[in-house]
BABA-726148 format. One record per residue (C-alpha): residue number from 1; x, y, z. Coordinates in pm, 1 decimal. Layout:
BEGIN
+-----+----------+----------+----------+
|  nr |       xx |       yy |       zz |
+-----+----------+----------+----------+
| NUM |        X |        Y |        Z |
...
+-----+----------+----------+----------+
This chain:
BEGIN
+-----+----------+----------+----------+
|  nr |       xx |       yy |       zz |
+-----+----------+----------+----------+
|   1 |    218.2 |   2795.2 |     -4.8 |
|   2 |    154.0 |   2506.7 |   -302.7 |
|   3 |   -121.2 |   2262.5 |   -177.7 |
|   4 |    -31.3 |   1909.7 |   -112.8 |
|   5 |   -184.3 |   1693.9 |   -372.8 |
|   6 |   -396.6 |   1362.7 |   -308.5 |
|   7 |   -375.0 |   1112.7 |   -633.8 |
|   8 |   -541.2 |    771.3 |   -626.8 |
|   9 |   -353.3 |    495.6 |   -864.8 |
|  10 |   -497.9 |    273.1 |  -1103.1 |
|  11 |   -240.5 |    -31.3 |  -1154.4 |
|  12 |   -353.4 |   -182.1 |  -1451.7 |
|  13 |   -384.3 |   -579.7 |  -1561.5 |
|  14 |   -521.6 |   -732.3 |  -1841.8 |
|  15 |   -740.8 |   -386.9 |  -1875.8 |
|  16 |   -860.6 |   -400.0 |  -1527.1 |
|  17 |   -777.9 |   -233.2 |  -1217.6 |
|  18 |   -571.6 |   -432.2 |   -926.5 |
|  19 |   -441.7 |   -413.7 |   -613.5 |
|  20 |   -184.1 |   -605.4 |   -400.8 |
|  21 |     28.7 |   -604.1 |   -113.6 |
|  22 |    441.9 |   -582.7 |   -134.7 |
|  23 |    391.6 |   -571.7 |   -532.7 |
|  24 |    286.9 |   -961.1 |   -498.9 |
|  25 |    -97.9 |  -1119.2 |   -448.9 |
|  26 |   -302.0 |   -918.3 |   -679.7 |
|  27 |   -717.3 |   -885.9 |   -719.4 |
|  28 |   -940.4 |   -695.2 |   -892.0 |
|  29 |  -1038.9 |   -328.4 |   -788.1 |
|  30 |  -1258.3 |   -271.3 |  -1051.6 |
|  31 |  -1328.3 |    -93.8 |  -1396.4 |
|  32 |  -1061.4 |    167.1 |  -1443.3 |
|  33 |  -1228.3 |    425.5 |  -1645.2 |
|  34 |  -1538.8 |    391.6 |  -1390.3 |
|  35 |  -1298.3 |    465.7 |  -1122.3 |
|  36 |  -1118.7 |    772.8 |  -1277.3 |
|  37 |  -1434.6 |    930.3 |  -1305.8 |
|  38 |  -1509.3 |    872.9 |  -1007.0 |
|  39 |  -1206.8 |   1026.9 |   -854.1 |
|  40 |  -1198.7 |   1281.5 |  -1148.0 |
|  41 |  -1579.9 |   1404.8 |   -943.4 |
|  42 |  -1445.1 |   1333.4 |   -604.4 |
|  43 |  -1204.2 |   1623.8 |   -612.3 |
|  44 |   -871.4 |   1409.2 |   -682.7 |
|  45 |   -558.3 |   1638.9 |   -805.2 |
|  46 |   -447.9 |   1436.2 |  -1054.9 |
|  47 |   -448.0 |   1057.1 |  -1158.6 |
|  48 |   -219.1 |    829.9 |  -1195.3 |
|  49 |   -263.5 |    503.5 |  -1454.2 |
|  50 |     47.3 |    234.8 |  -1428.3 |
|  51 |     -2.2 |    -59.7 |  -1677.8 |
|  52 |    223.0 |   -266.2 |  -1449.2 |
|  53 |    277.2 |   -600.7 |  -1652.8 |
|  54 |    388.1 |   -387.0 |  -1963.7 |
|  55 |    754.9 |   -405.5 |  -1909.1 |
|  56 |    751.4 |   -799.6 |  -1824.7 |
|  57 |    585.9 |   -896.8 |  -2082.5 |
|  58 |    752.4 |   -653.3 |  -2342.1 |
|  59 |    466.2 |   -454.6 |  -2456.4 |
|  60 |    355.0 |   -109.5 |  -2438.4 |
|  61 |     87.5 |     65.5 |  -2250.6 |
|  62 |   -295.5 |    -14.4 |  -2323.1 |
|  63 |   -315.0 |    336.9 |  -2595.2 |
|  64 |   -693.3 |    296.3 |  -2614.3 |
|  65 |   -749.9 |    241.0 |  -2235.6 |
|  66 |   -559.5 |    542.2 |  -2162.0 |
|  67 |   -760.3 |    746.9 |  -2407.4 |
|  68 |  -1091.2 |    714.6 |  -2285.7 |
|  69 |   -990.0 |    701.5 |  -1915.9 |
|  70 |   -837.3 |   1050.7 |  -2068.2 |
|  71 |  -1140.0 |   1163.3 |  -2218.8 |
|  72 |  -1364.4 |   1086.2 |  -1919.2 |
|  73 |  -1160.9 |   1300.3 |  -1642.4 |
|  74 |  -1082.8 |   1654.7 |  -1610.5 |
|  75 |   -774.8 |   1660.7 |  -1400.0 |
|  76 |   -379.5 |   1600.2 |  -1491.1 |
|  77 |   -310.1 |   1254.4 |  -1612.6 |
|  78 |     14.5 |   1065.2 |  -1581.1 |
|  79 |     60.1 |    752.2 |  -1734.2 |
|  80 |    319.8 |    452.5 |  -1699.1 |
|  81 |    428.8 |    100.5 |  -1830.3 |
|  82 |    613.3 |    -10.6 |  -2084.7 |
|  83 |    743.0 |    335.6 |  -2208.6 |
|  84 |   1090.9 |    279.5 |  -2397.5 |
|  85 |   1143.4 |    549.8 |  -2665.4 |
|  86 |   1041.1 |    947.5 |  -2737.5 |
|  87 |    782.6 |    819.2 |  -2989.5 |
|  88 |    638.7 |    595.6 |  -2699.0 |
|  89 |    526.4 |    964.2 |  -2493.2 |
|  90 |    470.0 |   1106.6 |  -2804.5 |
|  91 |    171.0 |    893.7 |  -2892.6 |
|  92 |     58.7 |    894.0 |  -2494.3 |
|  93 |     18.7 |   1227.7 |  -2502.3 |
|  94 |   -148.0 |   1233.1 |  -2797.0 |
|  95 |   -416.5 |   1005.4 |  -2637.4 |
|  96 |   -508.0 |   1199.1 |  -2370.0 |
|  97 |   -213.0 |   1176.6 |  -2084.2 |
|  98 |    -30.7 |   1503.4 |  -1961.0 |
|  99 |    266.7 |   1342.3 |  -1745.6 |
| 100 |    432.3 |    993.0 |  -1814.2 |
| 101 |    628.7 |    762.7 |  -1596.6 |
| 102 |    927.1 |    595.3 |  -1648.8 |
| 103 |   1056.9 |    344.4 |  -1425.1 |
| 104 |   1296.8 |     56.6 |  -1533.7 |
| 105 |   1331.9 |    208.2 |  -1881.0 |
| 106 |   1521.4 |    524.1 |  -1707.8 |
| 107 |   1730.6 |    276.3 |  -1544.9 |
| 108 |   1825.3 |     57.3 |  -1862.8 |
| 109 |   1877.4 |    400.7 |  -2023.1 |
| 110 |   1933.8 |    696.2 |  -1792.8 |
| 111 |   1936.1 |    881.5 |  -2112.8 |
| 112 |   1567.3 |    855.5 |  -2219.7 |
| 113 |   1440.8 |   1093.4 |  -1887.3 |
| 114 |   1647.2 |   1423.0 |  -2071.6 |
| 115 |   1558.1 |   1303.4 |  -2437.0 |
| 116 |   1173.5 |   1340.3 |  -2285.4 |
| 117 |   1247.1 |   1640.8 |  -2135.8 |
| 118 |   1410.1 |   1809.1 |  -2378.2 |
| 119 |   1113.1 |   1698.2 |  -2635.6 |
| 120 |    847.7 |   1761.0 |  -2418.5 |
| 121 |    988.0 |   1946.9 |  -2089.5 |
| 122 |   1072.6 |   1877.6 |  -1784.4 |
| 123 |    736.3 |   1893.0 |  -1581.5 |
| 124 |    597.2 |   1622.4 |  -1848.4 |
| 125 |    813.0 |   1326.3 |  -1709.1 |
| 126 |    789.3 |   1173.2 |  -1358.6 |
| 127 |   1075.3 |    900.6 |  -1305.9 |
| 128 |    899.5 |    588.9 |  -1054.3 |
| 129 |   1131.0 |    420.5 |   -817.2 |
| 130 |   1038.4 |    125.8 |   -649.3 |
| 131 |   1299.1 |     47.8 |   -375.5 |
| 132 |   1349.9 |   -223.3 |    -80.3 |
| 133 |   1487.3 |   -121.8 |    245.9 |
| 134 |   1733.7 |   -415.2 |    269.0 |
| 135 |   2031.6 |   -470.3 |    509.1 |
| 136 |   1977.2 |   -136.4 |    609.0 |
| 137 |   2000.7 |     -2.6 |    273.2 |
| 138 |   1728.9 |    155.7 |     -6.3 |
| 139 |   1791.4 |    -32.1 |   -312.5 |
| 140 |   1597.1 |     49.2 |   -621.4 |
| 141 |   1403.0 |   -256.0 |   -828.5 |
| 142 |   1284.4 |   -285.7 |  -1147.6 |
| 143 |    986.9 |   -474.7 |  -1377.0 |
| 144 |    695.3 |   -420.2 |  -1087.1 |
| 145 |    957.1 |   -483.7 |   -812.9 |
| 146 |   1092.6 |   -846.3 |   -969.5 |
| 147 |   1443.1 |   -717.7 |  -1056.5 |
| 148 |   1677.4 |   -616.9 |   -762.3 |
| 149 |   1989.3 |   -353.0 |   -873.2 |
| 150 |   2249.9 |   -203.7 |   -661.4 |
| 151 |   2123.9 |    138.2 |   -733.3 |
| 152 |   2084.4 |    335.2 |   -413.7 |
| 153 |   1738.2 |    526.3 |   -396.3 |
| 154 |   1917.1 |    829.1 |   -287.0 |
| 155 |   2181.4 |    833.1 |   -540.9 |
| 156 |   1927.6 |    773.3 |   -806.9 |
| 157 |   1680.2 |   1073.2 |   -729.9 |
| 158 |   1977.0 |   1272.1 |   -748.0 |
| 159 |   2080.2 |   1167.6 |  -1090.3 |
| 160 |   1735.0 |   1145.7 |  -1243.2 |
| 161 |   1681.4 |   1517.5 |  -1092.1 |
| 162 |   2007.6 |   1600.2 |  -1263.4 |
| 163 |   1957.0 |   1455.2 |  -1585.3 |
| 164 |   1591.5 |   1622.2 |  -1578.5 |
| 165 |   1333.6 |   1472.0 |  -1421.2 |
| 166 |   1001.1 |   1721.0 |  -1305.6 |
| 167 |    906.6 |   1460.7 |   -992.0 |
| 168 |   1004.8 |   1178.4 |   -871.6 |
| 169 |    727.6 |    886.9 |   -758.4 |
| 170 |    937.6 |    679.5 |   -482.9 |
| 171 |    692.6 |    391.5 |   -390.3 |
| 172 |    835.8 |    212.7 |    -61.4 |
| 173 |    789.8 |   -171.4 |   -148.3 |
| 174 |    810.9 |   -245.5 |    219.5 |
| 175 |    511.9 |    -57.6 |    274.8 |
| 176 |    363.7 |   -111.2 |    -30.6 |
| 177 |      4.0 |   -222.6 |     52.9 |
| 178 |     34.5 |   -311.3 |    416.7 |
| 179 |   -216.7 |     16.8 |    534.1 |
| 180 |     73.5 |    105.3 |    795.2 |
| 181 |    162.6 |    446.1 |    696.3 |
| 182 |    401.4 |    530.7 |    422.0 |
| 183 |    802.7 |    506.5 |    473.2 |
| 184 |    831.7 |    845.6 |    615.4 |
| 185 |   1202.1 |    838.2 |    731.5 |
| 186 |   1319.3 |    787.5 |    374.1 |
| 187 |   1057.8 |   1034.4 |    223.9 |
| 188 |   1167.9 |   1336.9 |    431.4 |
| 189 |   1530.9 |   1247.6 |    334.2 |
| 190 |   1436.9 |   1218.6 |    -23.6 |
| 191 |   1267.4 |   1573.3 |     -8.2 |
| 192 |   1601.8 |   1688.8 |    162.2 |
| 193 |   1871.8 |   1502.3 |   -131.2 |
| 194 |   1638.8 |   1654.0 |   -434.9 |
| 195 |   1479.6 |   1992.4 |   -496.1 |
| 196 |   1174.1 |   1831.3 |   -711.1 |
| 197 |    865.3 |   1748.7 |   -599.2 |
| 198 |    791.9 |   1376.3 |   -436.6 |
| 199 |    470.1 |   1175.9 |   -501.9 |
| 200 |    450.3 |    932.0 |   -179.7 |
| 201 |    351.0 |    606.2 |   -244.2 |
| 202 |    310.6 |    275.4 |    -82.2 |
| 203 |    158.5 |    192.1 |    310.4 |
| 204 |   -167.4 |    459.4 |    284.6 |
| 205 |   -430.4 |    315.0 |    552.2 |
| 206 |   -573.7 |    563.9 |    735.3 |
| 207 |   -629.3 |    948.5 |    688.5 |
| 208 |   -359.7 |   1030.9 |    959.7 |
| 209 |    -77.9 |    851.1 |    710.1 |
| 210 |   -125.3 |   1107.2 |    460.8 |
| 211 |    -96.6 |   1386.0 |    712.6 |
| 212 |    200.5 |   1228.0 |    828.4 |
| 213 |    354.2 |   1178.8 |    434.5 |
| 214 |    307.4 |   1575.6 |    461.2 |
| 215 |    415.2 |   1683.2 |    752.9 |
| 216 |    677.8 |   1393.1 |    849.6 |
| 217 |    791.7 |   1303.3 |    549.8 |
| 218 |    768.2 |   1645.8 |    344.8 |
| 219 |    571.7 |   1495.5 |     45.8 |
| 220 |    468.0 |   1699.8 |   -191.9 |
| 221 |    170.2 |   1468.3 |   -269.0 |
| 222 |     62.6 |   1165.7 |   -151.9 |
| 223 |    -67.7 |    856.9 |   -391.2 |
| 224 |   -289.6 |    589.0 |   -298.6 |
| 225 |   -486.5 |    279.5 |   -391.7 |
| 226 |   -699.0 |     39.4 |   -225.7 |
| 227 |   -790.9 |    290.8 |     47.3 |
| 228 |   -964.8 |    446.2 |   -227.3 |
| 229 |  -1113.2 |    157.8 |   -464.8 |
| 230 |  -1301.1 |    -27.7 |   -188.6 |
| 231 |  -1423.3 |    283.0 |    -79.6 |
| 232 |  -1244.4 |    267.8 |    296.9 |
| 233 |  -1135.9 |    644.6 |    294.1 |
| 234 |  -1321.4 |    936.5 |     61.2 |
| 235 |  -1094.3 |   1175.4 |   -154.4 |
| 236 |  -1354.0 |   1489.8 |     17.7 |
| 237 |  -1339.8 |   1352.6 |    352.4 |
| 238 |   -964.5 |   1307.7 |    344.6 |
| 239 |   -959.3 |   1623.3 |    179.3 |
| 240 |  -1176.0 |   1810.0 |    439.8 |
| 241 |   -962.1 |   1593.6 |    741.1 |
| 242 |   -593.2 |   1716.0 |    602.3 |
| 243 |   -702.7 |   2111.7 |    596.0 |
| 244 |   -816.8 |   2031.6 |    968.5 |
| 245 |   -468.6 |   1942.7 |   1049.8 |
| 246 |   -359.2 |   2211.9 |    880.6 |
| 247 |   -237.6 |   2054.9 |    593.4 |
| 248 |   -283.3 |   2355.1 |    237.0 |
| 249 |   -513.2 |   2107.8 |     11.6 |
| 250 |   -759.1 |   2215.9 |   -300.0 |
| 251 |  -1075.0 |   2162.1 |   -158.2 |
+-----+----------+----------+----------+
Protein backbone atom coordinates (compact mmCIF):
# COMPACT_ATOMS: atom_id res chain seq x y z
CA UNK A 1 0.00 0.00 0.00
CA UNK A 2 1.63 3.74 -0.99
CA UNK A 3 2.05 5.78 2.29
CA UNK A 4 0.03 8.84 2.77
CA UNK A 5 2.22 11.82 2.53
CA UNK A 6 2.37 14.85 5.12
CA UNK A 7 3.68 18.27 3.26
CA UNK A 8 3.86 21.55 5.15
CA UNK A 9 3.37 24.83 2.74
CA UNK A 10 5.34 27.80 2.60
CA UNK A 11 3.05 30.69 1.01
CA UNK A 12 5.39 33.16 0.11
CA UNK A 13 5.24 37.28 0.36
CA UNK A 14 7.63 39.73 -0.26
CA UNK A 15 10.34 36.71 0.41
CA UNK A 16 8.83 35.75 3.64
CA UNK A 17 6.67 33.10 4.81
CA UNK A 18 2.75 33.90 5.68
CA UNK A 19 -0.17 32.61 6.83
CA UNK A 20 -3.90 33.57 6.79
CA UNK A 21 -7.28 32.49 7.20
CA UNK A 22 -9.97 32.12 4.07
CA UNK A 23 -6.96 33.36 1.73
CA UNK A 24 -7.52 36.98 3.46
CA UNK A 25 -5.60 38.52 6.85
CA UNK A 26 -2.09 37.51 6.36
CA UNK A 27 1.16 37.57 9.00
CA UNK A 28 4.38 36.47 9.06
CA UNK A 29 5.39 32.73 9.75
CA UNK A 30 8.82 33.19 9.43
CA UNK A 31 12.07 32.69 7.26
CA UNK A 32 11.24 30.24 4.54
CA UNK A 33 14.44 28.57 3.87
CA UNK A 34 14.83 28.22 7.87
CA UNK A 35 11.59 26.50 7.81
CA UNK A 36 12.20 24.02 4.89
CA UNK A 37 15.03 22.81 6.65
CA UNK A 38 13.41 22.40 9.30
CA UNK A 39 10.71 20.28 7.88
CA UNK A 40 13.30 18.84 5.35
CA UNK A 41 14.95 17.22 9.21
CA UNK A 42 11.57 16.70 10.67
CA UNK A 43 10.73 13.85 8.33
CA UNK A 44 8.29 15.92 5.90
CA UNK A 45 7.54 13.98 2.39
CA UNK A 46 7.87 16.65 0.32
CA UNK A 47 7.51 20.57 0.35
CA UNK A 48 5.53 22.70 -1.09
CA UNK A 49 6.66 26.66 -1.88
CA UNK A 50 3.58 28.93 -3.40
CA UNK A 51 4.77 32.55 -4.16
CA UNK A 52 1.12 33.62 -3.83
CA UNK A 53 1.17 37.41 -4.94
CA UNK A 54 3.04 36.36 -8.24
CA UNK A 55 0.06 36.15 -10.45
CA UNK A 56 -1.55 39.58 -9.09
CA UNK A 57 1.04 41.45 -9.46
CA UNK A 58 2.26 39.92 -12.87
CA UNK A 59 5.56 38.59 -11.98
CA UNK A 60 7.17 35.34 -11.73
CA UNK A 61 8.27 33.22 -8.90
CA UNK A 62 11.21 34.43 -6.50
CA UNK A 63 14.11 32.03 -8.87
CA UNK A 64 16.76 32.69 -6.22
CA UNK A 65 14.50 31.99 -3.16
CA UNK A 66 13.51 28.80 -4.61
CA UNK A 67 17.10 27.80 -5.22
CA UNK A 68 18.52 27.89 -1.98
CA UNK A 69 15.33 26.73 -0.19
CA UNK A 70 16.23 23.86 -2.98
CA UNK A 71 19.64 23.47 -2.05
CA UNK A 72 19.02 23.33 1.72
CA UNK A 73 16.36 20.28 1.71
CA UNK A 74 16.57 16.80 0.68
CA UNK A 75 13.05 15.87 -0.11
CA UNK A 76 10.72 16.51 -3.43
CA UNK A 77 10.09 20.13 -4.07
CA UNK A 78 7.10 21.63 -5.81
CA UNK A 79 6.93 25.06 -6.56
CA UNK A 80 4.07 27.62 -7.59
CA UNK A 81 3.21 31.31 -8.57
CA UNK A 82 3.30 33.09 -11.39
CA UNK A 83 4.16 30.17 -13.82
CA UNK A 84 2.83 31.12 -17.46
CA UNK A 85 4.97 29.43 -20.17
CA UNK A 86 7.25 25.98 -20.69
CA UNK A 87 10.37 28.17 -20.29
CA UNK A 88 8.84 29.40 -16.88
CA UNK A 89 9.28 25.31 -15.40
CA UNK A 90 12.12 25.03 -17.37
CA UNK A 91 14.21 27.50 -15.42
CA UNK A 92 12.36 26.24 -11.94
CA UNK A 93 13.61 23.15 -12.35
CA UNK A 94 16.73 24.17 -13.16
CA UNK A 95 16.93 25.93 -9.73
CA UNK A 96 16.33 23.28 -7.65
CA UNK A 97 12.32 22.37 -7.79
CA UNK A 98 11.13 18.78 -8.89
CA UNK A 99 7.19 19.42 -9.25
CA UNK A 100 5.52 22.84 -10.22
CA UNK A 101 2.08 24.18 -9.71
CA UNK A 102 -0.12 25.76 -11.87
CA UNK A 103 -3.19 27.31 -10.80
CA UNK A 104 -4.94 30.25 -12.69
CA UNK A 105 -2.47 29.95 -15.57
CA UNK A 106 -4.07 26.29 -16.37
CA UNK A 107 -7.29 27.97 -16.28
CA UNK A 108 -6.45 31.03 -18.67
CA UNK A 109 -4.81 28.30 -20.79
CA UNK A 110 -5.91 24.72 -20.21
CA UNK A 111 -3.31 24.03 -22.74
CA UNK A 112 -0.10 24.84 -20.78
CA UNK A 113 -0.76 21.57 -18.10
CA UNK A 114 -0.08 18.96 -21.45
CA UNK A 115 2.63 21.34 -23.05
CA UNK A 116 4.42 20.71 -19.35
CA UNK A 117 3.74 17.35 -19.45
CA UNK A 118 4.67 16.47 -22.57
CA UNK A 119 8.14 18.54 -21.97
CA UNK A 120 8.73 17.38 -18.74
CA UNK A 121 6.08 14.46 -17.88
CA UNK A 122 3.28 14.05 -16.30
CA UNK A 123 4.33 13.42 -12.56
CA UNK A 124 6.33 16.94 -12.84
CA UNK A 125 3.09 19.14 -12.87
CA UNK A 126 0.51 19.44 -10.05
CA UNK A 127 -2.58 21.67 -11.21
CA UNK A 128 -3.87 23.87 -7.65
CA UNK A 129 -7.52 24.54 -7.38
CA UNK A 130 -8.79 26.81 -5.02
CA UNK A 131 -12.63 26.49 -4.89
CA UNK A 132 -15.68 28.04 -2.74
CA UNK A 133 -18.52 25.93 -1.72
CA UNK A 134 -21.20 28.48 -2.75
CA UNK A 135 -25.02 28.03 -3.16
CA UNK A 136 -24.38 24.59 -2.74
CA UNK A 137 -21.96 24.42 -5.43
CA UNK A 138 -17.78 24.01 -5.68
CA UNK A 139 -16.71 26.76 -7.82
CA UNK A 140 -13.08 27.13 -8.67
CA UNK A 141 -11.20 30.80 -8.09
CA UNK A 142 -8.34 32.20 -9.34
CA UNK A 143 -5.27 34.91 -8.39
CA UNK A 144 -5.00 33.60 -4.46
CA UNK A 145 -8.81 33.14 -4.36
CA UNK A 146 -9.72 37.00 -5.68
CA UNK A 147 -11.24 35.88 -9.02
CA UNK A 148 -14.54 33.82 -8.90
CA UNK A 149 -15.26 31.52 -12.39
CA UNK A 150 -18.07 29.27 -13.11
CA UNK A 151 -15.78 26.36 -13.36
CA UNK A 152 -17.08 23.47 -11.31
CA UNK A 153 -14.25 21.81 -9.09
CA UNK A 154 -15.39 18.49 -10.22
CA UNK A 155 -15.55 19.14 -13.82
CA UNK A 156 -12.18 20.73 -13.68
CA UNK A 157 -10.14 17.79 -11.98
CA UNK A 158 -11.54 15.81 -14.61
CA UNK A 159 -10.29 17.87 -17.44
CA UNK A 160 -6.93 18.78 -15.97
CA UNK A 161 -6.53 14.81 -15.29
CA UNK A 162 -7.45 14.41 -18.93
CA UNK A 163 -5.37 16.87 -20.45
CA UNK A 164 -2.40 15.48 -18.12
CA UNK A 165 -2.05 16.52 -14.93
CA UNK A 166 0.19 13.98 -12.26
CA UNK A 167 -1.94 15.45 -8.97
CA UNK A 168 -4.20 17.65 -8.32
CA UNK A 169 -3.81 20.18 -5.01
CA UNK A 170 -7.67 21.10 -4.26
CA UNK A 171 -7.36 23.65 -1.33
CA UNK A 172 -11.02 24.16 0.21
CA UNK A 173 -11.18 28.09 0.70
CA UNK A 174 -13.96 27.56 3.17
CA UNK A 175 -11.73 25.78 5.31
CA UNK A 176 -8.82 27.38 4.42
CA UNK A 177 -7.17 28.36 7.76
CA UNK A 178 -10.03 27.97 10.17
CA UNK A 179 -8.15 24.63 12.11
CA UNK A 180 -11.66 22.77 11.63
CA UNK A 181 -10.69 19.84 9.67
CA UNK A 182 -10.31 19.81 5.95
CA UNK A 183 -13.52 19.64 3.48
CA UNK A 184 -13.73 15.96 3.57
CA UNK A 185 -17.11 15.44 1.73
CA UNK A 186 -15.70 17.03 -1.42
CA UNK A 187 -12.21 15.35 -1.04
CA UNK A 188 -13.52 11.75 -1.02
CA UNK A 189 -15.65 12.71 -4.09
CA UNK A 190 -12.71 14.22 -5.77
CA UNK A 191 -10.66 10.93 -5.14
CA UNK A 192 -13.80 9.09 -6.61
CA UNK A 193 -14.26 11.66 -10.15
CA UNK A 194 -10.21 11.37 -10.82
CA UNK A 195 -7.76 8.47 -10.75
CA UNK A 196 -4.65 10.88 -9.71
CA UNK A 197 -3.46 11.46 -6.59
CA UNK A 198 -5.04 14.47 -4.25
CA UNK A 199 -2.91 16.76 -2.01
CA UNK A 200 -5.58 18.00 0.78
CA UNK A 201 -5.35 21.34 1.68
CA UNK A 202 -7.05 23.94 3.70
CA UNK A 203 -8.81 23.51 7.59
CA UNK A 204 -5.63 21.26 9.22
CA UNK A 205 -5.96 21.89 13.18
CA UNK A 206 -5.49 19.02 14.96
CA UNK A 207 -3.73 15.58 14.29
CA UNK A 208 -7.18 13.75 14.03
CA UNK A 209 -7.99 16.11 10.69
CA UNK A 210 -5.31 14.55 8.85
CA UNK A 211 -6.41 11.08 9.81
CA UNK A 212 -9.69 12.01 8.77
CA UNK A 213 -8.29 13.69 5.12
CA UNK A 214 -7.05 9.89 4.86
CA UNK A 215 -9.44 7.85 5.85
CA UNK A 216 -12.71 10.12 5.19
CA UNK A 217 -11.76 11.89 2.53
CA UNK A 218 -9.31 9.36 0.65
CA UNK A 219 -6.37 11.87 0.33
CA UNK A 220 -3.51 10.80 -0.92
CA UNK A 221 -1.56 13.40 1.13
CA UNK A 222 -2.41 15.92 3.28
CA UNK A 223 -0.77 19.70 3.19
CA UNK A 224 -0.57 22.04 5.92
CA UNK A 225 0.58 25.38 7.30
CA UNK A 226 0.30 27.21 10.40
CA UNK A 227 -0.17 23.99 12.40
CA UNK A 228 3.29 23.53 11.49
CA UNK A 229 5.10 27.12 11.51
CA UNK A 230 4.08 28.06 15.07
CA UNK A 231 5.06 24.84 16.08
CA UNK A 232 1.28 23.64 17.36
CA UNK A 233 1.58 20.04 15.84
CA UNK A 234 5.21 18.16 15.03
CA UNK A 235 5.71 16.50 11.50
CA UNK A 236 7.25 13.11 13.90
CA UNK A 237 4.56 13.29 16.32
CA UNK A 238 1.87 13.52 13.67
CA UNK A 239 3.79 11.10 11.91
CA UNK A 240 4.09 8.60 14.85
CA UNK A 241 0.01 9.52 15.77
CA UNK A 242 -1.31 8.62 11.97
CA UNK A 243 0.58 4.97 11.94
CA UNK A 244 -1.30 4.56 15.42
CA UNK A 245 -4.52 4.93 13.65
CA UNK A 246 -3.42 2.89 11.21
CA UNK A 247 -2.80 5.25 8.71
CA UNK A 248 0.70 3.63 6.06
CA UNK A 249 3.11 6.84 6.66
CA UNK A 250 7.19 6.99 6.11
CA UNK A 251 8.31 7.20 9.42
Amino acid sequence: MLTKRIIPCLDIKNGRTVKGINFLELKDAGDPVELALKYSLEGADELVFLDISATEERRKTLVQLVQKVAQTINIPFTVGGGISSVEDVELLLKNGADKISINSSAVKNPKLISEIAKNFGSQCVVVAIDAKFIHENWKVHLVGGKVATELDLFDWAKEVEQLGAGEILFTSMNNDGTKNGFANEALAQLSKTVNVPIIASGGAGTMNHFEEAFSIGSADAALAASVFHYNEISIPELKNYLKTAGIPVRI
